[in-house]
Structures are given as structure tokens and as C-alpha cells.
N, C-alpha and C positions, 0 to 999 in steps of 0.2 A: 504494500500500500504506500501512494506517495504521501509525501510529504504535504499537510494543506498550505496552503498559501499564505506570503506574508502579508498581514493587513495594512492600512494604508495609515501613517500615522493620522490621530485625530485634530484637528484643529482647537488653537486656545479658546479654553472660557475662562478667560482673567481669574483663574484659583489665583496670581499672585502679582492681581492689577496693586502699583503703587509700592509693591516690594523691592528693595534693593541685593542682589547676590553676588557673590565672589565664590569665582569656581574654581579650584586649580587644576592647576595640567588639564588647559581647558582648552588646548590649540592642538588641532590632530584631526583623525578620522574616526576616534571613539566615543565612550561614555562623556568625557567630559565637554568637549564640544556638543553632542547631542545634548546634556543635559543643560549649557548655557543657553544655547537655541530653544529649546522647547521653554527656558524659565521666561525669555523674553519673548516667546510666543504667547506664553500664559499672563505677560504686562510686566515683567519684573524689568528694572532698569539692573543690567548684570554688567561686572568689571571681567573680562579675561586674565589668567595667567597661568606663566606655560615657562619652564627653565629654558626654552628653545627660541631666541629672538625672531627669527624669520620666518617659523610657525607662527609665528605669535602675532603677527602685523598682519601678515599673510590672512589669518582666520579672525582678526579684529575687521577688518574691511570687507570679510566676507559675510560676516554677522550682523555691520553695519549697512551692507547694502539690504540685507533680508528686512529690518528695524525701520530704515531710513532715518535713521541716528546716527552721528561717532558713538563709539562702543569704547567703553576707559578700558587700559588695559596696560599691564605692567610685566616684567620681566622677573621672574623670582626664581630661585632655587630654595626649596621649602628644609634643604638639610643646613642651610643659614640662617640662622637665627635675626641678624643682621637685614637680613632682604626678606623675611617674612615681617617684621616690624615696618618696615620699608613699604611692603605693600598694605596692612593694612591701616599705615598713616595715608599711603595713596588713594586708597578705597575712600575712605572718610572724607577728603577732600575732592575727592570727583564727585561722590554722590552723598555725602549728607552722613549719612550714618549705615549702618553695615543691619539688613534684617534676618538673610542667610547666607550662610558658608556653606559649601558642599566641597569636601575633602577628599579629592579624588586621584591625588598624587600617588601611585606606587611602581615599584619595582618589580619585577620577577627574575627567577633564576631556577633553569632543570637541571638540577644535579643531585647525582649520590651527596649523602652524610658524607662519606667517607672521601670524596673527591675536592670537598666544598671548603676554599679559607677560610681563612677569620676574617678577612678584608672583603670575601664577597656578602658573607653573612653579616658583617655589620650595614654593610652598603643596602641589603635587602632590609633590615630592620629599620635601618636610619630614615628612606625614605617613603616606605610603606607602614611604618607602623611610628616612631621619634616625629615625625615631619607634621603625620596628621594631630598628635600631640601638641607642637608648637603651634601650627596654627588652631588650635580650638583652646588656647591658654589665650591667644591674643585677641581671638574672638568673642572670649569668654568674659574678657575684664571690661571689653568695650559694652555686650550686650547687657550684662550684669549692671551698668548702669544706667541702664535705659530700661531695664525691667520687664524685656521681650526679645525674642528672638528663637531659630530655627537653625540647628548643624545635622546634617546628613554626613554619616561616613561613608565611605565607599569599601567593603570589604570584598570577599571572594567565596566562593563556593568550597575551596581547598580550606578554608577556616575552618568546614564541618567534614567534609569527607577526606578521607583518606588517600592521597595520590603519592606512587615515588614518583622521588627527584623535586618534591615541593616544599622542601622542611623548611627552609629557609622563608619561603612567603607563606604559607600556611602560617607558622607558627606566626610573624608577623601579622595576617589577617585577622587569626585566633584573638592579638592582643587588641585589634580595632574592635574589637567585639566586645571583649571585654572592660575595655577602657570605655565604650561608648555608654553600656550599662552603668560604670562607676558613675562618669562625667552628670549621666543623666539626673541622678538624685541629687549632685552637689546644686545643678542648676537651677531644677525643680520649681526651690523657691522665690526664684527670681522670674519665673515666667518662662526659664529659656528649655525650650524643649529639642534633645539630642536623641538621633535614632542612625541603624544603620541600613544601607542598602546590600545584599548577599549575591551580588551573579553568578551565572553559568558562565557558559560562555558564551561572549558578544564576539560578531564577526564581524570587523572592520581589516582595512589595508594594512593598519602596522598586525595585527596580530595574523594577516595568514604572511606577511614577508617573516617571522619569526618562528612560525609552528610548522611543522612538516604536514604535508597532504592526508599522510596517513593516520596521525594523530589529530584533525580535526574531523576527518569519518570517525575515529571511535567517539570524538566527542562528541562530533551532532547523534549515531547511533546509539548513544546514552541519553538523549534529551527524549520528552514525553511529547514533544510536538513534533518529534522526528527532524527539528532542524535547529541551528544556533538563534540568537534572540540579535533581534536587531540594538542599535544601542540605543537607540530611540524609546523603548520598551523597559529597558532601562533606566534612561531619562524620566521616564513617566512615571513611573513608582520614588524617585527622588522626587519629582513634583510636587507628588501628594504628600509624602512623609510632610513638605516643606509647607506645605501647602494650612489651610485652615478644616481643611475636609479630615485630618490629622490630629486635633486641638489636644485629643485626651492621651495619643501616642506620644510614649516616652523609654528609651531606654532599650528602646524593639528594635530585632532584624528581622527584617523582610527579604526573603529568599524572591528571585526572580531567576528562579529555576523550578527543573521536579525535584532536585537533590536538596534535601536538608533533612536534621536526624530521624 
């Protein structure tokens, strides 16, 4: 039986008219370009940032043409502390004040235990699981006084299930998860509500230039819909989490897959 068909994404209904977001590693072909477009489809005035300058201009003007806005947008490396402060003094001053962060910065790496440095496993921790850390400390202090506000993490499907050659980002996923639960109740009382998002696999340009042909048949022949999610789909469950349609969610992962425990 094939595969049914992918649907067509839906058009905004302002869940996040008058919202302002910042999305990192938001200049590409995946989840986090999909999910700044879809946030400013939904009305949210969104900043880009992406460690990659010429991605980064490149998908600011492409966002801008879709808007018919300039689109704010900053150059950040999220494992600097330095240039995450950076950006979200920039953020504040392009657009007012910050209502959601979506933290979609990560790394991956397929290797044995046993093959894997220390210098690649910190690099994987630093910016998949330390990065989104820093930015939701700096997100945290600004919405904490304003007494509102929305953080989507971006985890992975390898958080829950088991795959070799994934220790290194699993485990770092693992801790998005974990850390997004803790964050949740420190926030709580301030209004600010943290959750995360769980994908499978999203099929965009950089991940088949990385993944071999044959390792993305078994992955789509593991999905319940018989095929990969678009990141769109993706997007869309960040939306809501973000969103007001979400008001009583806090501390939750939301799988956007079949796989979770």
C-alpha cells in the first residue's frame, strides 16, 4: 500500500497575531525556517538567527519577500554566550520585547561509544542540549519581567527511543526534555509557559545531503504514515504549543511522530 499523500500546508488564522519570536538556527531548509514562516504566517512579527551569515540574509529576504516586511535578523553562535546576549539585546530592540523563543539549535553525530571523542561529544552536548540552556536563561530573565511569555524546545525522537551511533545526541535530546520539565515549574509563576516539541524524522535538503538513501527507507518504513513529516508539520505543533490554543500546557512533549514510549 502507498504511501497517502502529503497535505497541503494550512493557511494562518492569527493563533499568534501581535506576537513577537526568535527562532534559532532558523536559516536553512528545515524545522526552523518552517517554523519562523509558519509563526509569521500565523501574524507573529519573528527575528531570524542562524550561526551561518549567508544562510542567514539569504532566508531573511526570503521571509521578507513572503511578509512584505524586512525581517530582523542576527548572526549568532548559540555555544557563545557572548553572541547569545548579543542577540537577545538585538531582539529587544528591533521588536519591543521578546513573547516567544523557539530553540531549535542542534547538532548530531552517528557514531559508536567506543569511536566517539570527548571533543565530539562535548560539541554535541554544547550545542544541542548547553546552547538551548543559554538561550532560555536569557529568555527567561527578560520574560520573567514582563510576567508572560512562551519557549518551545526542539528535541528528537532519539530522546525516547533507542538508536546506535546516537549517544551523543540522544543523550543531549534526553536532557532538552528534561531540562524543559525542570524550567517549566521554575517559570510557572510568572506566567511563562515552556514545553517541548519531539520529531521523527523531517525531510528537508540538509538532512538527505547527510543521511545515506538507505537509512532514510528504514526510517520512513518505521513511520505510521508510511512516509517522513514534512517540517512544516513540525512547524505546526510549535505553533500551537506557542500559541494561546496551549494556555494550560506546560512542561509537555509533544511527539510528532508514531514513536514515543
Amino acid at each position: 500500500m502507498s504511501a497517502p499523500p502529503v497535505p497541503s500546508c494550512p493557511k494562518g488564522h492569527h493563533l499568534l497575531a501581535g506576537k513577537t519570536a526568535v527562532v534559532t538556527a532558523s536559516a536553512g531548509t528545515g524545522i526552523g525556517f518552517a517554523t519562523a514562516r509558519r509563526c509569521a504566517e500565523e501574524g507573529a512579527t519573528v527575528m531570524l538567527s542562524d550561526r551561518h551569515a549567508g544562510r542567514l540574509a539569504e532566508h531573511s529576504e526570503q521571509l521578507a519577500s513572503l511578509v512584505g516586511h524586512p525581517v530582523p535578523s542576527i548572526r549568532c553562535d548559540v555555544t557563545r554566550e557572548d553572541e547569545v546576549q548579543a542577540m537577545f539585546e538585538h531582539a529587544i530592540a528591533e521588536m519591543g520585547h521578546i513573547d516567544l523563543l523557539v530553540n531549535n539549535a542542534g547538532r548530531g553525530l552517528t557514531a559508536p561509544i567506543v569511536d566517539t571523542t570527548d571533543e565530539q561529544w562535548h560539541t554535541v552536548l554544547d550545542v544541542s542540549l548547553t546552547a538551548t540552556f543559554r538561550c532560555m536563561r536569557a529568555a527567561l530573565r527578560h520574560m520573567i519581567r514582563r510576567g508572560k511569555g512562551a519557549i518551545v524546545n526542539v528535541s528528537s525522537v532519539v530522546s525516547w527511543r533507542a538508536e546506535a551511533g546516537q549517544a551523543a545526541y540522544s543523550a543531549a535530546k534526553a536532557g532538552v526534555l528534561a531540562m524543559t520539565r525542570a524550567a517549566a515549574l521554575e517559570a510557572a509563576p510568572y506566567g511563562i509557559r515552556i514545553n517541548a516539541v519531539v520529531p521523527t524524522l523531517a525531510l528537508h535538503e540538509n538532512v538527505v545531503k547527510v543521511s545515506s538513501d538507505a537509512y532514510l527507507r528504514l526510517m520512513t518504513s518505521q513511520q505510521a504514515l508510511g512516509r517522513a513529516s514534512e517540517p512544516w508539520e513540525v512547524a505546526n505543533v510549535i505553533v500551537f504549543l506557542a500559541s494561546e490554543l496551549a494556555s494550560y500546557m506546560t512542561g509537555e512533549a509533544v511527539a510528532v511522530s508514531n514513536q514515543h514510549p
